[in-house]
C-alpha positions in Angstrom: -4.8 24.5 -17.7 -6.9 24.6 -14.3 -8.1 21.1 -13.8 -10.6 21.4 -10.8 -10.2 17.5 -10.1 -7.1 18.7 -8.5 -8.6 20.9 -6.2 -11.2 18.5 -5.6 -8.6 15.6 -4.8 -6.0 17.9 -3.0 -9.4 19.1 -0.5 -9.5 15.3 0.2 -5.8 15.1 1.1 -5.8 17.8 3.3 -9.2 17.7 4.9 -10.1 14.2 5.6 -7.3 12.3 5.0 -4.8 14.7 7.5 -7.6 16.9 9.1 -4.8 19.5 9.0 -4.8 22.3 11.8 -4.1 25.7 12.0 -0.2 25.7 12.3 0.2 22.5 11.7 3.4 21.8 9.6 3.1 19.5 6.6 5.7 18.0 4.2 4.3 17.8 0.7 7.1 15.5 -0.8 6.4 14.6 -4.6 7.9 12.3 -7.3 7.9 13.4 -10.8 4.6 15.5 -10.1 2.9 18.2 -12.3 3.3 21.4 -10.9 -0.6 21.9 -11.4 -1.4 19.5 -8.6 1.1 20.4 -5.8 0.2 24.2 -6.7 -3.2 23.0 -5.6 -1.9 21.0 -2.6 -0.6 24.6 -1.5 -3.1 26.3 -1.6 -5.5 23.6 0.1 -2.6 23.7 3.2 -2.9 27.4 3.3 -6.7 27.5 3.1 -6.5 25.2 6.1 -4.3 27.5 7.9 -1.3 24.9 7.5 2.2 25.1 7.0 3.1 24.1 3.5 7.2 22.8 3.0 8.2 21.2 -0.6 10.1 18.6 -1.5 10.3 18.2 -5.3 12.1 14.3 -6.7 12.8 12.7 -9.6 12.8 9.1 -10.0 15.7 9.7 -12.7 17.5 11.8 -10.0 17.1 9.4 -7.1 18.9 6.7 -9.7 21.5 8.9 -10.1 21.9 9.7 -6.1 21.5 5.8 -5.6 24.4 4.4 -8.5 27.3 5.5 -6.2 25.8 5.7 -3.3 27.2 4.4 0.2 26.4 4.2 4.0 28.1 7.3 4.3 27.1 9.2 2.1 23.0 8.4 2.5 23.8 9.3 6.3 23.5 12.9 5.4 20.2 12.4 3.6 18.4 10.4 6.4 20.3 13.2 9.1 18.5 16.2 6.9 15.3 14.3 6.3 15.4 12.9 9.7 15.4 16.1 11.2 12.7 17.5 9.0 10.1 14.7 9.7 10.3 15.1 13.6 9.2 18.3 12.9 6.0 18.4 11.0 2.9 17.3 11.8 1.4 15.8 8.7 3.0 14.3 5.4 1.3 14.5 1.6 3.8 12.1 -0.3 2.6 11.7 -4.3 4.5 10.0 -7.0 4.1 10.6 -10.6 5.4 7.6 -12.5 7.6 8.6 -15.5 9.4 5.1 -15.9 8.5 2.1 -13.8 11.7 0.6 -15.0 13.8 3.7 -13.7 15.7 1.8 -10.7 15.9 -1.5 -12.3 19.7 -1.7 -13.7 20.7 -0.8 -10.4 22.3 -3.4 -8.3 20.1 -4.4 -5.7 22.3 -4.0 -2.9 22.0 -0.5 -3.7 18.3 -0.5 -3.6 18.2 -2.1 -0.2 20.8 0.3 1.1 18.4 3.1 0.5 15.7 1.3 2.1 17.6 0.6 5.3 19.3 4.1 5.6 16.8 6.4 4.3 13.6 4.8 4.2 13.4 2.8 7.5 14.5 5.5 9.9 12.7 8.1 8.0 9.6 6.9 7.3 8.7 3.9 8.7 10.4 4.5 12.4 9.4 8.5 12.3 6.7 9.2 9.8 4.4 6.4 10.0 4.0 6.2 13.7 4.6 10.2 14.2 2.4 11.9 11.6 -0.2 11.9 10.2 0.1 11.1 6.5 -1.0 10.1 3.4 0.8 8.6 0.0 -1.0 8.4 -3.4 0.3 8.4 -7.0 -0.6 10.8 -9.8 -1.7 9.4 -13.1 0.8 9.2 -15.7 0.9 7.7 -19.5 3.3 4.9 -18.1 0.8 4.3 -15.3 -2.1 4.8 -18.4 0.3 1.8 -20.0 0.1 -0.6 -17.1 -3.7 0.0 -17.0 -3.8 -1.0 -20.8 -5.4 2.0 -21.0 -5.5 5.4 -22.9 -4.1 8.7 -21.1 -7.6 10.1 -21.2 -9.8 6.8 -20.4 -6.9 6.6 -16.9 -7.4 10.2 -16.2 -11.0 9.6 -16.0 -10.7 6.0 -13.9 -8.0 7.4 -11.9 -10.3 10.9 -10.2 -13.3 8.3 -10.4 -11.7 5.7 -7.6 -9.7 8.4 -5.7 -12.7 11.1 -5.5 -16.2 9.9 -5.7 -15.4 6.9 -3.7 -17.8 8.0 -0.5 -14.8 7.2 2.0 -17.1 7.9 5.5 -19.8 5.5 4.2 -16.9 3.3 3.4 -15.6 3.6 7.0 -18.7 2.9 8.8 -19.1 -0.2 6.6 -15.6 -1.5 7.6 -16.4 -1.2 11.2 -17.8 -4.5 12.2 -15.1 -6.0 10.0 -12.4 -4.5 12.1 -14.0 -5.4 15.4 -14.2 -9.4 14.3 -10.6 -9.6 13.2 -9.5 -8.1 16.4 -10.9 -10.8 18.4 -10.3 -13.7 15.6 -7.6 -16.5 15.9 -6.9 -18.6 13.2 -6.7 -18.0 10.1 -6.9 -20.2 6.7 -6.7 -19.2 3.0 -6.7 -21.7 0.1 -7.4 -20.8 -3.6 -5.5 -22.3 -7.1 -1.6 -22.7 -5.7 -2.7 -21.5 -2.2 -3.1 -23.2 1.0 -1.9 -21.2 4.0 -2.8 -21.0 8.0 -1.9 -18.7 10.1 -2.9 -16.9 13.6 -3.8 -13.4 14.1 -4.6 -13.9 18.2 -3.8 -10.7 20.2 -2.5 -8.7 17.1 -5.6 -6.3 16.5 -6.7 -4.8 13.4 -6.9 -1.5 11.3 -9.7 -0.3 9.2 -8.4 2.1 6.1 -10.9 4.1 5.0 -9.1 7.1 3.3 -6.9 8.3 5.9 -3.3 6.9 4.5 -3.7 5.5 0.9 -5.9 7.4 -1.2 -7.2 5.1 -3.0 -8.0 3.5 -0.4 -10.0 0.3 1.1 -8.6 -2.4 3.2 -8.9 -4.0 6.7 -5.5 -4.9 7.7 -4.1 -7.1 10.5 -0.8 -9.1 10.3 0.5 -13.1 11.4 1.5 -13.6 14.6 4.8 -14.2 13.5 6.5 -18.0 13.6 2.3 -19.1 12.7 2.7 -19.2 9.1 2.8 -22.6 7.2 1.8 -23.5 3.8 2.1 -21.9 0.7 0.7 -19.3 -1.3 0.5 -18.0 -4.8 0.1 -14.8 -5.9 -1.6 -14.1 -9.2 -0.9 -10.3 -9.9 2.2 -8.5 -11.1 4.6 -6.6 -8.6 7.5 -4.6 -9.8 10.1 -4.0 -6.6 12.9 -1.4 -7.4 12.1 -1.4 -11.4 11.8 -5.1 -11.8 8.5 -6.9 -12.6 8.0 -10.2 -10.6 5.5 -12.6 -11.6 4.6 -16.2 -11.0 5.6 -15.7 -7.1 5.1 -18.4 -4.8 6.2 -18.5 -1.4 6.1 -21.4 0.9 6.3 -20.7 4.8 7.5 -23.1 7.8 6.9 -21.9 11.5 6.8 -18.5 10.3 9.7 -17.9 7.7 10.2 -17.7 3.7 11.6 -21.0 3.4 11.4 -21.3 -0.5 10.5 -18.5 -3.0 9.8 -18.7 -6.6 9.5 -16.3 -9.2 9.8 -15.4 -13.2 13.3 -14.5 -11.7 14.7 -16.9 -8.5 17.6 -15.6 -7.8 16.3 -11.5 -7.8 13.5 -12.0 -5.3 15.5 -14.3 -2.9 18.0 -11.3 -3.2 15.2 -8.9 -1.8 13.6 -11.5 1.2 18.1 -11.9 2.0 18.3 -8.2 2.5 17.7 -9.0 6.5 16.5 -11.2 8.7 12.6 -9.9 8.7 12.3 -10.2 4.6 11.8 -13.7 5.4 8.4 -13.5 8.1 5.4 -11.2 7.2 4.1 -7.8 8.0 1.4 -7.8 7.3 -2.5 -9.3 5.9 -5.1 -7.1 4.5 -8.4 -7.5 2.9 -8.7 -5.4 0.1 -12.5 -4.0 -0.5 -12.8 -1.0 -2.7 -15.3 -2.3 -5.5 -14.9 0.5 -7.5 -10.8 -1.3 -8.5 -11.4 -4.6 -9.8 -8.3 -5.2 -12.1 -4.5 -5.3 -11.2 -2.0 -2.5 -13.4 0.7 -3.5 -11.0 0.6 -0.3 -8.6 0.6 -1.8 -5.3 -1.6 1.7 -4.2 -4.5 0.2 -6.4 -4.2 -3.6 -6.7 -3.7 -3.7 -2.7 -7.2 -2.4 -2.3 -8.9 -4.4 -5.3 -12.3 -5.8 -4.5 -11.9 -9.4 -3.6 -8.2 -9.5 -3.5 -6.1 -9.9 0.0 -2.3 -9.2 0.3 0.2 -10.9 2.3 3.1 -8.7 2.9 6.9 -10.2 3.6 8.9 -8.1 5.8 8.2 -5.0 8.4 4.7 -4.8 10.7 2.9 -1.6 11.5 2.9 -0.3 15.0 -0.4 -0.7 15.3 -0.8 -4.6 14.5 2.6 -5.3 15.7 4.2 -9.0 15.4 7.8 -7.6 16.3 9.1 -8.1 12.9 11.1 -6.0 11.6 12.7 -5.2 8.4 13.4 -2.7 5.5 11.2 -4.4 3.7 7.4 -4.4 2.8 6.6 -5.7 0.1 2.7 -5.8 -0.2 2.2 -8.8 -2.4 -2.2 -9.3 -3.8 -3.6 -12.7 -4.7 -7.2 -11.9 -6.5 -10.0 -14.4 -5.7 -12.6 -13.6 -7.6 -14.4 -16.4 -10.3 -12.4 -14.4 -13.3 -8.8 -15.4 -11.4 -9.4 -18.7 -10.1 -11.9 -17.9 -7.0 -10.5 -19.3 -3.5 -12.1 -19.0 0.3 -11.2 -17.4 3.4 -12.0 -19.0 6.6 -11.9 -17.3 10.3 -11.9 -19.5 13.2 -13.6 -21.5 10.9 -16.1 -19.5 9.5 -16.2 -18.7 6.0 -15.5 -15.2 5.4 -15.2 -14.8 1.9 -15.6 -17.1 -0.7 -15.0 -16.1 -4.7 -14.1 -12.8 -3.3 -17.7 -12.2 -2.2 -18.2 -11.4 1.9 -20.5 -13.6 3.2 -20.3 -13.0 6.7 -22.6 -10.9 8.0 -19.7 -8.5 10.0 -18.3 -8.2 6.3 -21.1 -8.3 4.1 -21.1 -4.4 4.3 -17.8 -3.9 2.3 -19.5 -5.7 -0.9 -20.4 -3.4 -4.0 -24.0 -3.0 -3.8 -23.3 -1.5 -0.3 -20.3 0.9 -1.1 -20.7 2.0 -5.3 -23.3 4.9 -5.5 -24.7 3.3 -8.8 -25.5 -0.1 -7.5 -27.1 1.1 -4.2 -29.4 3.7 -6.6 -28.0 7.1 -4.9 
């Protein structure tokens, strides 16, 4: 059955978050997605004037591909895909969630090989930099599951936060924010479990508004990378290749992971061992979207959750570039709002946010009665 959320969301993918061209080729590569949506991804590319190419995957399939995998033989996979993604111009990637859990017997040796064979080259050394693209998931009963929610009440939360969030209002609103941080220093965070310093001099700062993550909301920067010290606990969920951590707590000396502790020690020390770069962050973001304010452990959501910040272990973006590097990244959200534990950010020691509430005036714009339709009246 037609469902014209899908046209509305798959206009959104292709005309503000990729601004495709006429001619332009884009790679629409999907995960376990109903053939209702991609059909209307298609036609939005063609009614654009676009290029559509397919890639259809399955999470079950990928295990499969993955259990006896080796160097060798994911060499032809990043060759192929390699070669692809130097030739388009934009990328639509959307996962449907069938089974979290899917990669989670696998050893995770073989999990990391696929990230530094396939998914480093591919997509964070071509795509990111080289495209421009845009990733979201597509609501499923498991993803209904980790809301705590029914199908229906998802389906309905799910189209509210990716397509009536006004992303242009949202954008102007960040602005100011990203000017500050690019011209900030130091940086300190403390909260229940948390109480970490850090510098951000010279490193520059990204405003996303819509354009890669739909949902979207965040103002990112990263560490400048041997600054970190202290430690920090995160207080949501975060399942990496099938396995649900909790509890995390890292603490950091001159930079580096120097202890990591988890529901499971031995797993995540595992993941920040898979090379030298797991170990020093990517990555720090402000999350701002009001219209998220609880965690369902799907980093695409909780990363942008109202109040929240993430700070990510292992590769930076181009574009707020520390030099680390690393098949990892591995965006990890602390929320800090009164209902988990509250906690204060502090920029060159002004207070920035305190209980998850802006209260600077170059931030004050991202709070919800200047971004949610219903609190501003519209």
């Amino acid at each position: 059955m037609h469902d014209p959320r899908h046209d509305k969301l798959a206009d959104l993918l292709v005309n503000y978050s990729c601004e495709v061209q006429p001619g332009e080729n884009v790679l629409i590569e999907c995960y376990d997605t109903p053939l209702e949506f991609i059909d209307a991804i298609v036609r939005a590319v063609y009614a654009a004037d676009g290029h559509p190419l397919l890639e259809l995957k399955y999470n079950r399939l990928l295990r499969t591909l993955l259990a006896d995998a080796s160097k060798e033989s994911l060499a032809a996979i990043q060759h192929a895909e390699l070669h692809r993604m130097k030739n388009m111009d934009a990328f639509i990637g959307v996962r449907g969630i069938a089974n979290a859990k899917e990669l989670s017997d696998l050893p995770s040796e073989k999990n990391a090989l696929w990230g530094t064979e396939v998914f480093q080259p591919v997509h964070a050394n071509e795509r990111v930099p080289n495209t421009k693209w845009v990733v979201l998931r597509y609501p499923t009963q498991s993803m209904a599951m980790m809301a705590n929610m029914s199908t229906q009440a998802f389906e309905d939360y799910y189209f509210r936060v990716t397509t009536e969030v006004d992303y242009r209002r949202m954008s102007e609103a960040m602005d100011p924010a990203e000017q500050f941080l690019k011209s900030a220093d130091r940086v300190e965070i403390t909260g229940p479990g948390t109480d970490l310093r850090f510098s951000i001099k010279g490193i520059g700062a990204v405003k996303c508004d819509g354009k890669r993550n739909i949902p979207d909301g965040e103002v990112y920067t990263c560490p400048v990378r041997d600054s970190v010290n202290g430690v920090v606990r995160y207080n949501t969920p975060s399942s990496y290749h099938g396995f649900t951590f909790k509890d995390i707590e890292l603490r950091f000396e001159n930079g580096k992971i120097v202890d990591a502790k988890a529901n499971d020690r031995k797993r995540i020390n595992e993941i920040f061992d898979t090379d030298e770069g797991a170990r020093y962050i990517g990555e720090f973001a402000l999350g701002c979207n009001p219209a998220i304010t609880f965690a369902m452990d799907e980093i695409l959501f909780d990363e942008k959750i109202g109040g929240s910040f993430h700070f990510t272990p292992g590769n930076a973006y181009d574009d707020t570039d520390n030099g680390n590097r690393s098949a990892v990244h591995w965006d990890l959200v602390c929320i800090q709002t009164p209902e988990c534990g509250g906690g204060e950010i502090r920029i060159d020691g002004d207070l920035i946010r305190k209980d998850g509430r802006f209260v600077h005036p170059a931030f004050e714009g991202m709070n919800p009665e200047n971004l949610l339709p219903e609190q501003r009246g519209a």
